[in-house]
C-alpha positions as CSV (number, residue, x, y, z in Angstrom):
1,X,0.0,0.0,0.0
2,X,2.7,2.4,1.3
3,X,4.1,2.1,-3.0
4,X,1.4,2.8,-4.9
5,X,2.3,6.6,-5.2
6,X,5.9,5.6,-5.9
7,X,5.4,2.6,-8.1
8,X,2.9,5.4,-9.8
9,X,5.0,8.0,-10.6
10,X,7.0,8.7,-13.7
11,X,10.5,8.1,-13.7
12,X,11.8,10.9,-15.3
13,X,10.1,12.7,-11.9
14,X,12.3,10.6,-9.9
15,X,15.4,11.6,-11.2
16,X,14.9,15.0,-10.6
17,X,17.7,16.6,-7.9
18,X,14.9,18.5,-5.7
19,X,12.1,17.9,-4.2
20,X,9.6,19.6,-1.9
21,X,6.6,18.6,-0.3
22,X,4.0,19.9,1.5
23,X,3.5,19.1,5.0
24,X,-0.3,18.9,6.6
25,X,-2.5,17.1,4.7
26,X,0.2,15.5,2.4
27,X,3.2,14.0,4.3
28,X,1.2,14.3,7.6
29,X,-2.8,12.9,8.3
30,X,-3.4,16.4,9.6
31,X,-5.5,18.3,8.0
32,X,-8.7,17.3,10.1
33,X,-7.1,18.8,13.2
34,X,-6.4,22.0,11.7
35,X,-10.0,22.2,10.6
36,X,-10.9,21.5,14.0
37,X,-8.8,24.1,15.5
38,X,-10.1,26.3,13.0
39,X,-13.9,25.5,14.0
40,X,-12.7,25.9,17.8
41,X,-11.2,29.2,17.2
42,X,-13.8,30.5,15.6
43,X,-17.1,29.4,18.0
44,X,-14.8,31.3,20.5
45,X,-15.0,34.5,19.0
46,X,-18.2,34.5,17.5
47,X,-20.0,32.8,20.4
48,X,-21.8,30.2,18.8
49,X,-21.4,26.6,16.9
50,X,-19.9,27.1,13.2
51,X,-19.8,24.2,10.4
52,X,-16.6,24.7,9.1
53,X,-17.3,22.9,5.6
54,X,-15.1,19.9,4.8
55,X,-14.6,20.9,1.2
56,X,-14.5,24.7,1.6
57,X,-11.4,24.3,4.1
58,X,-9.2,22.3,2.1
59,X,-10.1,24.7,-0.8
60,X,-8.1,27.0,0.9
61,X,-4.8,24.4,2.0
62,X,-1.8,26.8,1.8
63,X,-3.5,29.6,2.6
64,X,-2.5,32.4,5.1
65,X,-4.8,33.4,8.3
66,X,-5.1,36.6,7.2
67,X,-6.6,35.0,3.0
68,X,-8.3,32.7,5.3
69,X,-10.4,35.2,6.9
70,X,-11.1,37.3,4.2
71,X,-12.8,34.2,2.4
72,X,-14.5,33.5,6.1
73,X,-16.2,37.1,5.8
74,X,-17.0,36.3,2.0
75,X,-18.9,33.3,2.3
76,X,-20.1,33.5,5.8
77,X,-20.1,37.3,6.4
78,X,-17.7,36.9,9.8
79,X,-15.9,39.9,11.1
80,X,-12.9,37.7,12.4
81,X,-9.9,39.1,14.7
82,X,-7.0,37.3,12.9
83,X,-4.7,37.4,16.0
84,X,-7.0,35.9,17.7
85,X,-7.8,33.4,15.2
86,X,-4.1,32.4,15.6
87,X,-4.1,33.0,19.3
88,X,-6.7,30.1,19.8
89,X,-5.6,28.0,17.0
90,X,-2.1,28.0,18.5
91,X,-3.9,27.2,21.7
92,X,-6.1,24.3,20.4
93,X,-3.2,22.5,18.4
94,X,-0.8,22.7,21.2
95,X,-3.1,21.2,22.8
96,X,-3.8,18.5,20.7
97,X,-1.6,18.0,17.4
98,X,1.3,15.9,19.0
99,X,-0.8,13.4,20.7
100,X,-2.9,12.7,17.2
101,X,0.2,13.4,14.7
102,X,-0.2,10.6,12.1
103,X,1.7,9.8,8.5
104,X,1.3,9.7,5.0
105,X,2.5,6.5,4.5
106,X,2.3,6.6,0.7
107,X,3.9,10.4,0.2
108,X,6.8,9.5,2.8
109,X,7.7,6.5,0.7
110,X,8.9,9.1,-2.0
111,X,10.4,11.3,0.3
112,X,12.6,8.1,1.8
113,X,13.3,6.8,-1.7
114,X,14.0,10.4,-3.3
115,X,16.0,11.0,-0.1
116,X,18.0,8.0,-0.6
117,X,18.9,8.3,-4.2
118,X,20.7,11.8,-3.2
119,X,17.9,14.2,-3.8
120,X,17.6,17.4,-2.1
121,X,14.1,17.7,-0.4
122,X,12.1,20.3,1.4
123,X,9.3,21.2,2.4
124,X,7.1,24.0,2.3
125,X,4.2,24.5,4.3
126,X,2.0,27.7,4.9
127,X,1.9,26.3,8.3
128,X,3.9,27.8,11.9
129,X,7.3,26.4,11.9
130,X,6.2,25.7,15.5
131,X,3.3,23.4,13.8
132,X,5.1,21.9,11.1
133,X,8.7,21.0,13.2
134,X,6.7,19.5,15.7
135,X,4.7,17.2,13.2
136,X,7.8,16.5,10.7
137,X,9.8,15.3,14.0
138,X,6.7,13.6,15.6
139,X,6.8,11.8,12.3
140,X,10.9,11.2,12.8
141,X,11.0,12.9,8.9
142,X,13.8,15.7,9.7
143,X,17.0,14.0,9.2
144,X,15.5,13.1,5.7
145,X,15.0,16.7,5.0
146,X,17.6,19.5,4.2
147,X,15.0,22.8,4.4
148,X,12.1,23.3,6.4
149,X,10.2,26.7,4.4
150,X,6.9,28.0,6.6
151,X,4.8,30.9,6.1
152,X,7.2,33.0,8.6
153,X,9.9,32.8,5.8
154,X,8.4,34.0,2.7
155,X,6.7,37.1,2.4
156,X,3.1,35.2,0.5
157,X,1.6,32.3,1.5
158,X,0.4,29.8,-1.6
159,X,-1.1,30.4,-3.8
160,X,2.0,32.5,-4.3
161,X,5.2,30.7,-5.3
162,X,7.4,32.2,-2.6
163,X,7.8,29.3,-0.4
164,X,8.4,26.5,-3.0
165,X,10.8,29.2,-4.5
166,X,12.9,29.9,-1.3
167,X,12.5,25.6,-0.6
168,X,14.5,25.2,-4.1
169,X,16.8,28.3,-3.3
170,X,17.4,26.2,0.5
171,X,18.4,23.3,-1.1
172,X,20.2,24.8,-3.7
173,X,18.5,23.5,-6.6
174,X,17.0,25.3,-9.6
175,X,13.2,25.6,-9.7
176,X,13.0,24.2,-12.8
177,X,14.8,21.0,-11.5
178,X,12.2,20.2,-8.5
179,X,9.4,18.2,-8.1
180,X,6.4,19.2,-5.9
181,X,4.1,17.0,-3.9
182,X,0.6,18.8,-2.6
183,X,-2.6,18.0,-1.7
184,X,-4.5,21.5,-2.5
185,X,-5.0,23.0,-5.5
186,X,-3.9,26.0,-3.7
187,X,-0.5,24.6,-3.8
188,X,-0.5,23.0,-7.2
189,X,-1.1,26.5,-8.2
190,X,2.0,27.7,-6.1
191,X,4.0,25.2,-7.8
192,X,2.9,26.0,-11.3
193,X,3.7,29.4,-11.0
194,X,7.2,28.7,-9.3
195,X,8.1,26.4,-12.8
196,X,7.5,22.7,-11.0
197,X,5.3,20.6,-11.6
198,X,3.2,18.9,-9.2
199,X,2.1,15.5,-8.0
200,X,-0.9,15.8,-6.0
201,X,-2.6,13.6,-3.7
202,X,-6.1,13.7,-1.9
203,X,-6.2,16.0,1.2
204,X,-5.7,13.9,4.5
C-alpha cells in the first residue's frame, strides 16, 4: 500500500535533484485537526457553533490566516480578529496535534526513496514552523529533509510561489529542477507558477 504513489509516478520525476513537499495534509494525516482548530477558534470568537465545511477548508490548503479570513467574511459574512484566530488555534493544536500526529505513508515512501537516491528535499508548508517542526519530528521525517520553508519565511503564502521558490533556493537546486508534492489545488497552483510541476494527492 505504502508504494502505490511511488510505483505510480513517472521516472523521469524521480530523477529530478529536488524535491519539496508539503506538509499537513500531504506528508502528515493532519488536515482534520487543523479544521478543527479552525472551528474551535472561531465558536470562541463569535460565540456560537460554526460548520466549518469539509470541502470549503481544504479549498483554501496553503492559505494564510489573514486570506483565510477574508474568504470566512465572503462566504459567511464573519468579522474575524486574525490574531485571535491564531491566538486560539495555536492554543487548540498545542493542545492536541502531538498526541494525534499521524503519517502519510504513501507520500513518505517518495520522500525516503528520493532522499536515498541523493535528492535534495524540502518542504514548504503555509503552516507555523512551531506546527510543522513539531509534526515532521513527531513523524521522525527531519533528518531526511535538508530545508524546512513556513509561512514566517516567505513574504506570500500559496497560492503564491514564494515558499516553494525559497525551498528550491534552500536546497540549492533550480526551480525548474524540483518536483512538488501537494494536496491542494492552492499549492499545485503555487507550484505551477514557481516552474514545478506537481504531484498531487487527496487531502488527509
Amino acid at each position: 500500500m505504502s508504494r502505490l504513489l511511488l510505483d505510480a509516478l513517472d521516472p523521469a520525476l524521480l530523477d529530478r535533484p529536488g524535491w519539496i513537499f508539503d506538509c499537513d495534509g500531504t506528508l502528515a494525516r493532519t488536515m482534520r485537526l487543523h479544521q478543527r482548530s479552525w472551528t474551535h477558534a472561531i465558536e470562541r470568537q463569535i460565540g456560537r457553533p460554526f460548520d466549518f465545511d469539509w470541502a470549503f477548508f481544504c479549498s483554501m490548503g496553503g492559505m494564510s490566516a489573514e486570506d483565510t479570513c477574508l474568504r470566512l467574511r465572503e462566504r459567511h459574512g464573519l468579522e474575524l480578529d486574525v490574531a485571535l484566530i491564531r491566538a486560539h488555534t495555536d492554543e487548540w493544536l498545542h493542545g492536541n496535534l502531538e498526541a494525534n500526529v499521524e503519517g502519510r505513508p504513501e507520500v513518505i515512501a517518495v520522500l525516503e526513496h528520493v532522499h536515498a537516491r541523493g535528492s535534495r528535499t524540502a518542504v514548504a508548508s503555509g503552516g507555523t514552523r512551531a506546527h510543522v517542526t513539531l509534526t515532521l519530528r513527531k513523524l521522525g521525517l527531519m533528518p531526511r529533509l535538508h530545508a524546512v520553508v513556513t509561512c514566517e519565511d516567505a513574504p506570500r503564502s500559496k497560492p503564491h510561489p514564494d515558499l516553494f521558490l525559497e525551498a528550491a533556493r534552500r536546497i540549492g537546486t533550480a526551480p525548474s529542477a524540483c518536483v512538488v508534492i501537494e494536496d491542494s489545488h492552492r499549492g499545485r497552483e503555487a507550484a505551477e507558477a514557481a516552474g514545478m510541476p506537481c504531484v498531487m494527492v487527496e487531502p488527509a
